[in-house]
mmCIF file of the N, C-alpha and C atoms, coordinates in Angstrom:
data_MODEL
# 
_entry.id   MODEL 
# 
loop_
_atom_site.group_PDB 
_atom_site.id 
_atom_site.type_symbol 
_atom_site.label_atom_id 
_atom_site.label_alt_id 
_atom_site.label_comp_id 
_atom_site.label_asym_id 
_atom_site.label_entity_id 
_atom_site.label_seq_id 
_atom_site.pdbx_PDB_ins_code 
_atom_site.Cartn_x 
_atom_site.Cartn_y 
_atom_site.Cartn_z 
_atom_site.occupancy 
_atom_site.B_iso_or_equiv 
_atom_site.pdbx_formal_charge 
_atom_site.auth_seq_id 
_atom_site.auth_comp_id 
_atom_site.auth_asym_id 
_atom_site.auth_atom_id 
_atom_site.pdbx_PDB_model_num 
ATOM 1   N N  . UNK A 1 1  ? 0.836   -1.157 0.000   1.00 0.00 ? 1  UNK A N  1 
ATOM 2   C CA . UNK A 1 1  ? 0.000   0.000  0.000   1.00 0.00 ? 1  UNK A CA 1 
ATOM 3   C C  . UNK A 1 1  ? 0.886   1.225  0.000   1.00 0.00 ? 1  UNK A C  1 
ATOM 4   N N  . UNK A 1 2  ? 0.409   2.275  -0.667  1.00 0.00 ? 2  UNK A N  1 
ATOM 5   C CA . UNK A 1 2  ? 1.075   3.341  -0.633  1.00 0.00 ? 2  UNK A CA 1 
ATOM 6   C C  . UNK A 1 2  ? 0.288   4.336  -0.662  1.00 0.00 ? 2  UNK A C  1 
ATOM 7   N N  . UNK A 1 3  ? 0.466   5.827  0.016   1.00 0.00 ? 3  UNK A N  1 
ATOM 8   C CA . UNK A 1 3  ? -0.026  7.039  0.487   1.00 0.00 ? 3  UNK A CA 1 
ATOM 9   C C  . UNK A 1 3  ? 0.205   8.051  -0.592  1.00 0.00 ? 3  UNK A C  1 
ATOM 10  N N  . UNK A 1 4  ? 1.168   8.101  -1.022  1.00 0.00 ? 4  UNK A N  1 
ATOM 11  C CA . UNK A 1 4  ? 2.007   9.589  -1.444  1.00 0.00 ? 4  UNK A CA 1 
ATOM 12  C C  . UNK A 1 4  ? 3.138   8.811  -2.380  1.00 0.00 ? 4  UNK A C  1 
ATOM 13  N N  . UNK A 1 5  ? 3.069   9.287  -3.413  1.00 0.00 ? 5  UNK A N  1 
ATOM 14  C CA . UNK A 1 5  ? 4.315   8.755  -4.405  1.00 0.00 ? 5  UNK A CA 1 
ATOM 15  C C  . UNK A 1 5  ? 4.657   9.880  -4.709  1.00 0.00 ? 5  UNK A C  1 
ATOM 16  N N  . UNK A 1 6  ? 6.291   10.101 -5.414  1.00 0.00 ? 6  UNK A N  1 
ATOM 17  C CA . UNK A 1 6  ? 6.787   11.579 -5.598  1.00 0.00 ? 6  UNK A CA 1 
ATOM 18  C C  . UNK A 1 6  ? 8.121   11.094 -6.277  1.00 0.00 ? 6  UNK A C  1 
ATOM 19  N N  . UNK A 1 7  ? 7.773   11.258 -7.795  1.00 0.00 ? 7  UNK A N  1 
ATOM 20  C CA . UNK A 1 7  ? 9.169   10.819 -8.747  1.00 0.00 ? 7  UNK A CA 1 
ATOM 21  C C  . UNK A 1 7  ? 9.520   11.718 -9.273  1.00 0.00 ? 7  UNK A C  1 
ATOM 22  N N  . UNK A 1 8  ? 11.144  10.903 -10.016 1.00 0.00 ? 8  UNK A N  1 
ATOM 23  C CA . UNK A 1 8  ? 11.915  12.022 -10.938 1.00 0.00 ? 8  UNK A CA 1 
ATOM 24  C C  . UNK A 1 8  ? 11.461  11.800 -12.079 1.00 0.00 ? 8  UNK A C  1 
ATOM 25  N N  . UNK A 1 9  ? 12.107  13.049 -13.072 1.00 0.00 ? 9  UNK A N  1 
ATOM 26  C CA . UNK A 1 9  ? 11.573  12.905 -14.505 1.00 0.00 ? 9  UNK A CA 1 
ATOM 27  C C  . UNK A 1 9  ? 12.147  11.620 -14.807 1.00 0.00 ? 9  UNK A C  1 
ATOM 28  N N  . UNK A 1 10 ? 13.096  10.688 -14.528 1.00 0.00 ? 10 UNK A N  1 
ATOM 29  C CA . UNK A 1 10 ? 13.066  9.118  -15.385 1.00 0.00 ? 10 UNK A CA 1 
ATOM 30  C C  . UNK A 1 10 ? 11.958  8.083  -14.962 1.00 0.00 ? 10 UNK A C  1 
ATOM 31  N N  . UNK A 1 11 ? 11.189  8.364  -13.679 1.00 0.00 ? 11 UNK A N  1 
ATOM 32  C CA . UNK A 1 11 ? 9.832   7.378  -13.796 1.00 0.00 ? 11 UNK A CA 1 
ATOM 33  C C  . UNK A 1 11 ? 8.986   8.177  -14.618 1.00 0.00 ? 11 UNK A C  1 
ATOM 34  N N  . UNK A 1 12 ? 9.301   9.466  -14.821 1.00 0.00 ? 12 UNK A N  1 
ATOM 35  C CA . UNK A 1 12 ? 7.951   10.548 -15.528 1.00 0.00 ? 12 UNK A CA 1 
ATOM 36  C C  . UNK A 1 12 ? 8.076   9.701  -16.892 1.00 0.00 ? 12 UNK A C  1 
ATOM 37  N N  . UNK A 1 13 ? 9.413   9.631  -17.584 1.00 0.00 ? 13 UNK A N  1 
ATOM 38  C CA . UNK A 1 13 ? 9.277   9.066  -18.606 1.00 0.00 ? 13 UNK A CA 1 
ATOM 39  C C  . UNK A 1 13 ? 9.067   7.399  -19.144 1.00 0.00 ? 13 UNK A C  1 
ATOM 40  N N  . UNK A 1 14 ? 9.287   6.748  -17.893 1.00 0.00 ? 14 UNK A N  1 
ATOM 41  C CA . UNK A 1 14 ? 9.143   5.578  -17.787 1.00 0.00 ? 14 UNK A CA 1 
ATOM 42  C C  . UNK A 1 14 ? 7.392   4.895  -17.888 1.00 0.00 ? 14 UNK A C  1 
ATOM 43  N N  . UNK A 1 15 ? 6.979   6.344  -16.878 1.00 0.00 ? 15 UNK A N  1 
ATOM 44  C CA . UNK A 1 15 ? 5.058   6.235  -17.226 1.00 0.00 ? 15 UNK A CA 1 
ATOM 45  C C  . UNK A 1 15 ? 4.612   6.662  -18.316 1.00 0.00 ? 15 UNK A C  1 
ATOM 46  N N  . UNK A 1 16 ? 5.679   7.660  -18.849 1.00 0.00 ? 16 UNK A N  1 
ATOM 47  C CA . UNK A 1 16 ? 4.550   8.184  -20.124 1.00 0.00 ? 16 UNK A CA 1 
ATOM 48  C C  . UNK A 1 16 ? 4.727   6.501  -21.201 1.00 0.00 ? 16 UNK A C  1 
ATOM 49  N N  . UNK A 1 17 ? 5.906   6.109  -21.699 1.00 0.00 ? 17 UNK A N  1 
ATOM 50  C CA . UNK A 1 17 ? 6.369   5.035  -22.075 1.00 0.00 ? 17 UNK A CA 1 
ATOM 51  C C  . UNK A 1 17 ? 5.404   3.611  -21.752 1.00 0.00 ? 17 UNK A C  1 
ATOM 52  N N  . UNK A 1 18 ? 5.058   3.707  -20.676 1.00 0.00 ? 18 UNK A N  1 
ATOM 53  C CA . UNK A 1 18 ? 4.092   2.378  -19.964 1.00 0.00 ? 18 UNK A CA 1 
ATOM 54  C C  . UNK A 1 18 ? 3.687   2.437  -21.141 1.00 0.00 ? 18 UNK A C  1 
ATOM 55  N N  . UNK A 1 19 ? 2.133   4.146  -20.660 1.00 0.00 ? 19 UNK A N  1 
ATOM 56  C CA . UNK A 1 19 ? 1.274   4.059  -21.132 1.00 0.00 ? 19 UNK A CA 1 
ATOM 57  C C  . UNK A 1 19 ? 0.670   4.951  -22.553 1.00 0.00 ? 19 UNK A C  1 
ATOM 58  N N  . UNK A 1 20 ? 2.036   5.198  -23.203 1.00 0.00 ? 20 UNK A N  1 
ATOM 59  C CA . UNK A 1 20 ? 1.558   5.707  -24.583 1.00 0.00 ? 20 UNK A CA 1 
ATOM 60  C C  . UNK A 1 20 ? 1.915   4.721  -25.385 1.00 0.00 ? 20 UNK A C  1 
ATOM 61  N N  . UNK A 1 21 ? 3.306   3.726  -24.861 1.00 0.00 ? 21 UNK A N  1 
ATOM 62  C CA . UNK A 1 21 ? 3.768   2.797  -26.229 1.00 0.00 ? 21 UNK A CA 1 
ATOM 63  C C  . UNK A 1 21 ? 3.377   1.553  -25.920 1.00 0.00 ? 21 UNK A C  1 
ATOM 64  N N  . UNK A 1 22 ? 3.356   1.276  -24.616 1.00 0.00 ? 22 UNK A N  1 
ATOM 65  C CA . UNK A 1 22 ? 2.972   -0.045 -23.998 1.00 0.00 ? 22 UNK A CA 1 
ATOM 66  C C  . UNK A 1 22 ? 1.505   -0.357 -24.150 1.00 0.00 ? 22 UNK A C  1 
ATOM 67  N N  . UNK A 1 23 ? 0.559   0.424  -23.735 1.00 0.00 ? 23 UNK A N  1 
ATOM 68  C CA . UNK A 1 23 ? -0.804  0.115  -23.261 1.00 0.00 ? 23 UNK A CA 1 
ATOM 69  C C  . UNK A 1 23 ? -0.842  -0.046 -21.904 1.00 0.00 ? 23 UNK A C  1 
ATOM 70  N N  . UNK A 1 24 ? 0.206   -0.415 -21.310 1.00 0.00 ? 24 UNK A N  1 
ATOM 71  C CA . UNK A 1 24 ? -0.354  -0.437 -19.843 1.00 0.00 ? 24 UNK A CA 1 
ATOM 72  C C  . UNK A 1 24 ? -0.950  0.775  -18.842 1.00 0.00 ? 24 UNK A C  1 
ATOM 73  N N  . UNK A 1 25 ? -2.498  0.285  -18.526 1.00 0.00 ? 25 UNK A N  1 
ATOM 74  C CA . UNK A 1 25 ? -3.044  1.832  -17.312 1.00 0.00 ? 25 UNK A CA 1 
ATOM 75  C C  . UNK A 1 25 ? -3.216  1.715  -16.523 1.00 0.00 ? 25 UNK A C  1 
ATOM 76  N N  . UNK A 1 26 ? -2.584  0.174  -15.570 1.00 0.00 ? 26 UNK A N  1 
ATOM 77  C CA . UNK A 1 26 ? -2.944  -0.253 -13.982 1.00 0.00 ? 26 UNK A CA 1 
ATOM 78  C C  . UNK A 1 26 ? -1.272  0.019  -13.844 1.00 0.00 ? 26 UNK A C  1 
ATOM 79  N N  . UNK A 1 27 ? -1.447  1.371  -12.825 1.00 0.00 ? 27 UNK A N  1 
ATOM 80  C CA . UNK A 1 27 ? -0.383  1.973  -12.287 1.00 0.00 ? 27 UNK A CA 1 
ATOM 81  C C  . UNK A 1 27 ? 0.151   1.179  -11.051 1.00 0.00 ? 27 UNK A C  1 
ATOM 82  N N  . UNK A 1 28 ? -0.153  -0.033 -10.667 1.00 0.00 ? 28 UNK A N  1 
ATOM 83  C CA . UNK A 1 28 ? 0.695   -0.616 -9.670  1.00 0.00 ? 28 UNK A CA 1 
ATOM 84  C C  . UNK A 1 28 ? 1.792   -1.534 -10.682 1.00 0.00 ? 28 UNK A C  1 
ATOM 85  N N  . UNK A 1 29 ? 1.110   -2.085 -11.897 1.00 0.00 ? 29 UNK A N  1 
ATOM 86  C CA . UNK A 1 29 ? 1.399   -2.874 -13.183 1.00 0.00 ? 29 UNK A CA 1 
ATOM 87  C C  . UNK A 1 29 ? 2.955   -2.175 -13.493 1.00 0.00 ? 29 UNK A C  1 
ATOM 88  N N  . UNK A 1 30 ? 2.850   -0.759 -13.982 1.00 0.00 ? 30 UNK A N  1 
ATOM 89  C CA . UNK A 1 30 ? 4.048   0.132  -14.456 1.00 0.00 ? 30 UNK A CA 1 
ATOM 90  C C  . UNK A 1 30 ? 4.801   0.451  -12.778 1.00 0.00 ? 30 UNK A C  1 
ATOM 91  N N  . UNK A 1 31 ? 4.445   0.408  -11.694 1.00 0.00 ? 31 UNK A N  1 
ATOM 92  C CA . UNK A 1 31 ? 5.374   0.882  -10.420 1.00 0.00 ? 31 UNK A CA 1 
ATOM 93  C C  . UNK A 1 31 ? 6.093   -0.656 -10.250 1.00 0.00 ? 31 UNK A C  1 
ATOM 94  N N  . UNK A 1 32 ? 5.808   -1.821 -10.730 1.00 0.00 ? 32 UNK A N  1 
ATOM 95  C CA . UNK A 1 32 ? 6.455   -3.115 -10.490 1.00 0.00 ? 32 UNK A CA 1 
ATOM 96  C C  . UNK A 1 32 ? 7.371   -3.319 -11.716 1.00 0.00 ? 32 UNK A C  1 
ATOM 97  N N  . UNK A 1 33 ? 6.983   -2.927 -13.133 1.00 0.00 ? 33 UNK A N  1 
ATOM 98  C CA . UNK A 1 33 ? 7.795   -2.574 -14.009 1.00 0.00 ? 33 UNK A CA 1 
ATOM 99  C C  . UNK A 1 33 ? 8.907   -2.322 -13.910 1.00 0.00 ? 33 UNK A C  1 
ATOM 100 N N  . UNK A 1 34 ? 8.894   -0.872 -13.419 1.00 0.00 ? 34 UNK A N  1 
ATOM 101 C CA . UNK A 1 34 ? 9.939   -0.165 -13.149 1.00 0.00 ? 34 UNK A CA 1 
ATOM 102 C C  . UNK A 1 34 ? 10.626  -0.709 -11.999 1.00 0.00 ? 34 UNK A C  1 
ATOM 103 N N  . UNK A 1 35 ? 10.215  -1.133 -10.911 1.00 0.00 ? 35 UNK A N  1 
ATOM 104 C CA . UNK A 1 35 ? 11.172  -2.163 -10.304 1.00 0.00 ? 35 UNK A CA 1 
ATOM 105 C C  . UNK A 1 35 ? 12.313  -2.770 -10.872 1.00 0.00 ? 35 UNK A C  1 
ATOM 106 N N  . UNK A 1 36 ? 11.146  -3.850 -12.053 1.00 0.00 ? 36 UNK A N  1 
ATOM 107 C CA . UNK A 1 36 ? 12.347  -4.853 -12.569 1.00 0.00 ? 36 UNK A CA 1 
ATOM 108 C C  . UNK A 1 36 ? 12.848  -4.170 -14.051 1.00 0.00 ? 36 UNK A C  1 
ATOM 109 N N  . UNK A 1 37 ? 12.776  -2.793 -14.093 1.00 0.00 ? 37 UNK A N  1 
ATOM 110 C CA . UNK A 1 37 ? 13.826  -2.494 -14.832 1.00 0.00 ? 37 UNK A CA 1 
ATOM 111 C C  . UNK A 1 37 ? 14.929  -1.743 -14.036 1.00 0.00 ? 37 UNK A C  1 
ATOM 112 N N  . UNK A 1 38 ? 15.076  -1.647 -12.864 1.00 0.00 ? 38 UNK A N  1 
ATOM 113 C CA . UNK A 1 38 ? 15.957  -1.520 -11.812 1.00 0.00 ? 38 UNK A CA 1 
ATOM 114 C C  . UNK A 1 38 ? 16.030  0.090  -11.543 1.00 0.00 ? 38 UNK A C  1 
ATOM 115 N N  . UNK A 1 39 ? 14.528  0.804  -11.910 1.00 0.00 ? 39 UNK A N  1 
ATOM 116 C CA . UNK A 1 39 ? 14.736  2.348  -11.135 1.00 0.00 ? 39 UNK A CA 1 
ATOM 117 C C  . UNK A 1 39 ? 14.496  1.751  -9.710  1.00 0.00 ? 39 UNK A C  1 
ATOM 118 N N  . UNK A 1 40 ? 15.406  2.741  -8.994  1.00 0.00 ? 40 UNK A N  1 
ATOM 119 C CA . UNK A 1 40 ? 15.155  3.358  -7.381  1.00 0.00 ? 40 UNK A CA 1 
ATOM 120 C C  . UNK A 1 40 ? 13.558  3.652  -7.268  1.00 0.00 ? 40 UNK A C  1 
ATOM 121 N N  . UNK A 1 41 ? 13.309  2.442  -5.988  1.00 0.00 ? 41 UNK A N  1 
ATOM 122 C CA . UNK A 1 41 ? 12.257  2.551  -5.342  1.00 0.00 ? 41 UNK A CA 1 
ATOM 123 C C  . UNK A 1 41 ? 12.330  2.593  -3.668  1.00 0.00 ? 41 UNK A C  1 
ATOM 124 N N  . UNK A 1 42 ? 12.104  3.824  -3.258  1.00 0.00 ? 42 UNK A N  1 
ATOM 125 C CA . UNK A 1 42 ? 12.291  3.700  -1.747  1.00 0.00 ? 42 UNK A CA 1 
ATOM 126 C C  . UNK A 1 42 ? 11.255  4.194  -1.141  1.00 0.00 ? 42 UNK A C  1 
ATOM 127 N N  . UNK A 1 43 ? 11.178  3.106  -0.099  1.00 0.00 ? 43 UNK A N  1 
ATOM 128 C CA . UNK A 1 43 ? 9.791   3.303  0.804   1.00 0.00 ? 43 UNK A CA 1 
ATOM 129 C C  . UNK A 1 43 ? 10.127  4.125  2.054   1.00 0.00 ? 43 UNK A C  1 
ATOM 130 N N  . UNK A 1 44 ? 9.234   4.844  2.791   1.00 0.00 ? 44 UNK A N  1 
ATOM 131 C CA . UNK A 1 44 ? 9.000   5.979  4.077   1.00 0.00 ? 44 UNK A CA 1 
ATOM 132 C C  . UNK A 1 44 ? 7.975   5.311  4.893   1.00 0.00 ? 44 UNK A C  1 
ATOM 133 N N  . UNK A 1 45 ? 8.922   5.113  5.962   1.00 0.00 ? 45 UNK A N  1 
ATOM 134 C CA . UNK A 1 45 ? 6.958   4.221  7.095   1.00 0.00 ? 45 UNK A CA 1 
ATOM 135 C C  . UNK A 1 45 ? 7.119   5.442  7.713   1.00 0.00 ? 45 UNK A C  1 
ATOM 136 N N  . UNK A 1 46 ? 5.842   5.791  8.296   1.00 0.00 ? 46 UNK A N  1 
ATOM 137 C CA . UNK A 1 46 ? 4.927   6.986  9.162   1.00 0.00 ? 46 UNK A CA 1 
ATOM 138 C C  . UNK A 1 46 ? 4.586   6.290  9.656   1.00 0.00 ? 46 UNK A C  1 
ATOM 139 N N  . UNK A 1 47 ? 4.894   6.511  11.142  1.00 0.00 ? 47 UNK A N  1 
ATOM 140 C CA . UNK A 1 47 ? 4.735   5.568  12.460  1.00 0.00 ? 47 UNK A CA 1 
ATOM 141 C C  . UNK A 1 47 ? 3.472   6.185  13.139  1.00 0.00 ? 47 UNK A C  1 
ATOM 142 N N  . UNK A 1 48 ? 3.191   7.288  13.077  1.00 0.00 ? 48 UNK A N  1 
ATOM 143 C CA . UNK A 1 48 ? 2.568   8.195  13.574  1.00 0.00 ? 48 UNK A CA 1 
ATOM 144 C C  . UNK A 1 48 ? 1.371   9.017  12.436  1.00 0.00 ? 48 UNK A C  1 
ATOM 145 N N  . UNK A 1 49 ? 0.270   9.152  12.748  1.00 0.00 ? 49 UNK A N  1 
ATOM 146 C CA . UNK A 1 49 ? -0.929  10.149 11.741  1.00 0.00 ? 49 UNK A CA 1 
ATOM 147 C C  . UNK A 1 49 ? -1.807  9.404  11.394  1.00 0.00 ? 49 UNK A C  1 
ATOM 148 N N  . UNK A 1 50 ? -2.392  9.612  9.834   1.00 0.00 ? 50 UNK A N  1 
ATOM 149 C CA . UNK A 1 50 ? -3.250  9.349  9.591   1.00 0.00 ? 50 UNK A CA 1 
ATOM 150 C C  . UNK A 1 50 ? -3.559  8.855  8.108   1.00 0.00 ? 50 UNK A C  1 
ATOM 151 N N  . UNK A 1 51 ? -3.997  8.100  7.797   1.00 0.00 ? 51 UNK A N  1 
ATOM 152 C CA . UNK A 1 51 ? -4.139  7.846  6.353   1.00 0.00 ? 51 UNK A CA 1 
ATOM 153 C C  . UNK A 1 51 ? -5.819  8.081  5.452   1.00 0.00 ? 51 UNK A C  1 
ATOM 154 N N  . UNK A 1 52 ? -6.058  8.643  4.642   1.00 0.00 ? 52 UNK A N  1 
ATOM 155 C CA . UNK A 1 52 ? -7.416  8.754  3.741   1.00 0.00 ? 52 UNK A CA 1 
ATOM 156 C C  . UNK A 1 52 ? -7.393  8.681  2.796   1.00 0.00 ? 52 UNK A C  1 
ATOM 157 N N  . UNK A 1 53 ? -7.990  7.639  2.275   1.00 0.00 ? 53 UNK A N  1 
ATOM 158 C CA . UNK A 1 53 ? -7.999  6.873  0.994   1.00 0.00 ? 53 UNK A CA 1 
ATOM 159 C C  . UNK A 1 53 ? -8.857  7.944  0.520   1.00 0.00 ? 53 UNK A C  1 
ATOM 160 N N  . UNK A 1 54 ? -8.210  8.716  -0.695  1.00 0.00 ? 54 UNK A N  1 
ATOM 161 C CA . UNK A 1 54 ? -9.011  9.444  -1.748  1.00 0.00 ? 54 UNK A CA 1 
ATOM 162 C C  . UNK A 1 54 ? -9.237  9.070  -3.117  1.00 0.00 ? 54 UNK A C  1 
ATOM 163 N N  . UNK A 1 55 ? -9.941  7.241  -3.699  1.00 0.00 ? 55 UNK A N  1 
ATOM 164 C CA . UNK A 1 55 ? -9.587  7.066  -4.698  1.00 0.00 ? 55 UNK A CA 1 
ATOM 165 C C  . UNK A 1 55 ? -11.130 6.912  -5.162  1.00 0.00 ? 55 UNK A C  1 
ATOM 166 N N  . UNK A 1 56 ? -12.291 8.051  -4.327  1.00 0.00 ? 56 UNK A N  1 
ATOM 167 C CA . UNK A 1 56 ? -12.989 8.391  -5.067  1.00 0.00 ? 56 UNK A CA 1 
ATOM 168 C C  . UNK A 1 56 ? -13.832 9.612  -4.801  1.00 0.00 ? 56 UNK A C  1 
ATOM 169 N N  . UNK A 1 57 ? -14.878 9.956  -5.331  1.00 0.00 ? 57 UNK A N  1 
ATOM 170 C CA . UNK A 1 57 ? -15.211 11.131 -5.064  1.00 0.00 ? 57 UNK A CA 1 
ATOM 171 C C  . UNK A 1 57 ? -16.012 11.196 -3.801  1.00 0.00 ? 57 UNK A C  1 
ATOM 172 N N  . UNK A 1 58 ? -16.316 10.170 -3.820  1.00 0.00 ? 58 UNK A N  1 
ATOM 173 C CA . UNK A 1 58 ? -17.243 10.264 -2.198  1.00 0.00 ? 58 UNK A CA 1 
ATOM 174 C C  . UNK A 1 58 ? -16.612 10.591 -1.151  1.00 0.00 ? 58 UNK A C  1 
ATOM 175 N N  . UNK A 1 59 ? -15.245 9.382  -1.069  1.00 0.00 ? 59 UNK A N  1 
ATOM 176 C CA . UNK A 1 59 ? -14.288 10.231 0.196   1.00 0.00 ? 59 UNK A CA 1 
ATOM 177 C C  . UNK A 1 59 ? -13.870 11.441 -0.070  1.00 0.00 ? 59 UNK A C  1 
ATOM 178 N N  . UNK A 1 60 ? -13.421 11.580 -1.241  1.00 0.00 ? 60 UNK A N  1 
ATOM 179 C CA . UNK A 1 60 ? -12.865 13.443 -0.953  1.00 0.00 ? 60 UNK A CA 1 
ATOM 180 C C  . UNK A 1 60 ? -14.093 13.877 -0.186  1.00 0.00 ? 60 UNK A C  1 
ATOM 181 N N  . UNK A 1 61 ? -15.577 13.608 -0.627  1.00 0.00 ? 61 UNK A N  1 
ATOM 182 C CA . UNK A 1 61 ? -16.353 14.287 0.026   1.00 0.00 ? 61 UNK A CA 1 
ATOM 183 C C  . UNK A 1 61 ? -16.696 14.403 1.456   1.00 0.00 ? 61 UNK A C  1 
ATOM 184 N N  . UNK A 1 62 ? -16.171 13.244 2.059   1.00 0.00 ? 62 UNK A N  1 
ATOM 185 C CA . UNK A 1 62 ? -16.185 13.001 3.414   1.00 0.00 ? 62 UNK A CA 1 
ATOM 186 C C  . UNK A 1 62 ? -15.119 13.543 4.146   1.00 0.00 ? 62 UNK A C  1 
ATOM 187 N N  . UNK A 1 63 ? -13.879 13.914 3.146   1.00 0.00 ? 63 UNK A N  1 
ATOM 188 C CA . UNK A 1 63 ? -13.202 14.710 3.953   1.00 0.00 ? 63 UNK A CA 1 
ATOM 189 C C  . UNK A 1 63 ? -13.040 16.137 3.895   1.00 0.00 ? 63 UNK A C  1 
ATOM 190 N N  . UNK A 1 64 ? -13.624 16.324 2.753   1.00 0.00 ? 64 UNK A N  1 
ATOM 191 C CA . UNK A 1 64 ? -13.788 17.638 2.797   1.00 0.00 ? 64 UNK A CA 1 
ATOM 192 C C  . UNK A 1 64 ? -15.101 18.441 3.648   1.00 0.00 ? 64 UNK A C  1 
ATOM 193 N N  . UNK A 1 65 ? -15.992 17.631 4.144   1.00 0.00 ? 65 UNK A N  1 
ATOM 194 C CA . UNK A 1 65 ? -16.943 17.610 4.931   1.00 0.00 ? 65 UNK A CA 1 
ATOM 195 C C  . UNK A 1 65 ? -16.383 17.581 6.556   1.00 0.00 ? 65 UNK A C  1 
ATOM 196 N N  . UNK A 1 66 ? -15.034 16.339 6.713   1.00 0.00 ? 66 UNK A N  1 
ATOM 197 C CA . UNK A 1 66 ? -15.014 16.480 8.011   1.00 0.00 ? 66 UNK A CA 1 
ATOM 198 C C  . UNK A 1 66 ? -13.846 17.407 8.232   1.00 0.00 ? 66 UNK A C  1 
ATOM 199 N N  . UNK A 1 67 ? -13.299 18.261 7.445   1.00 0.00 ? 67 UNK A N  1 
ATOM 200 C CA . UNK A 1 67 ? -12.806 19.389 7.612   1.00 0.00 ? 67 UNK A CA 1 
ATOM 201 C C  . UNK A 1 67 ? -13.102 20.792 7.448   1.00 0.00 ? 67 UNK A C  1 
ATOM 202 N N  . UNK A 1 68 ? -14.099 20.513 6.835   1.00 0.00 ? 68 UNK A N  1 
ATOM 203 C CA . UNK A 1 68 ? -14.628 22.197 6.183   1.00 0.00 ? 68 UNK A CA 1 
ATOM 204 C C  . UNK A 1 68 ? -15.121 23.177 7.501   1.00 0.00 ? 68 UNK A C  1 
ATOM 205 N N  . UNK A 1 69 ? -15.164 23.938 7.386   1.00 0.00 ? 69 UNK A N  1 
ATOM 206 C CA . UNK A 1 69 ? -15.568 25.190 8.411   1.00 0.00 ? 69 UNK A CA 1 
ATOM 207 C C  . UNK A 1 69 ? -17.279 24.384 8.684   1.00 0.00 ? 69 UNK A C  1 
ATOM 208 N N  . UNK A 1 70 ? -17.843 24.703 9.586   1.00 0.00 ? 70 UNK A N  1 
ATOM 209 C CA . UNK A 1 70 ? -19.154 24.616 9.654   1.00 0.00 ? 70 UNK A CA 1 
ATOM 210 C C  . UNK A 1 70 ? -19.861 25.960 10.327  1.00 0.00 ? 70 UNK A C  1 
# 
């Protein structure tokens, strides 16, 4: 599982590559890719906080609800 991803322009070009010459659009598909074409992958554990799955519009809405001014 992952929170926050944050690459250099050689995964930038490695994704555009997936998915303009390859076909591939399941982005865990191209982040294992690039594994085994041997880019740098380094993981960050957060021992501490909070995590919110925003992978749709409803939760954004729930969090933008349980943060918004009232």
């Amino acid at each position: 599982m992952w929170g926050v991803i944050v690459w250099n322009y050689k995964f930038t070009e490695f994704l555009k590559t997936s998915v303009e010459e390859e076909g591939i659009r399941d982005f865990a598909e191209i982040l294992n890719a690039a594994i085994k074409n041997n880019l740098k992958i380094t993981g960050l554990k957060f021992d501490r906080g909070i995590y919110t799955d925003l992978g749709t519009f409803d939760e954004l809405k729930k969090l933008y609800e349980k943060y918004s001014s009232k």
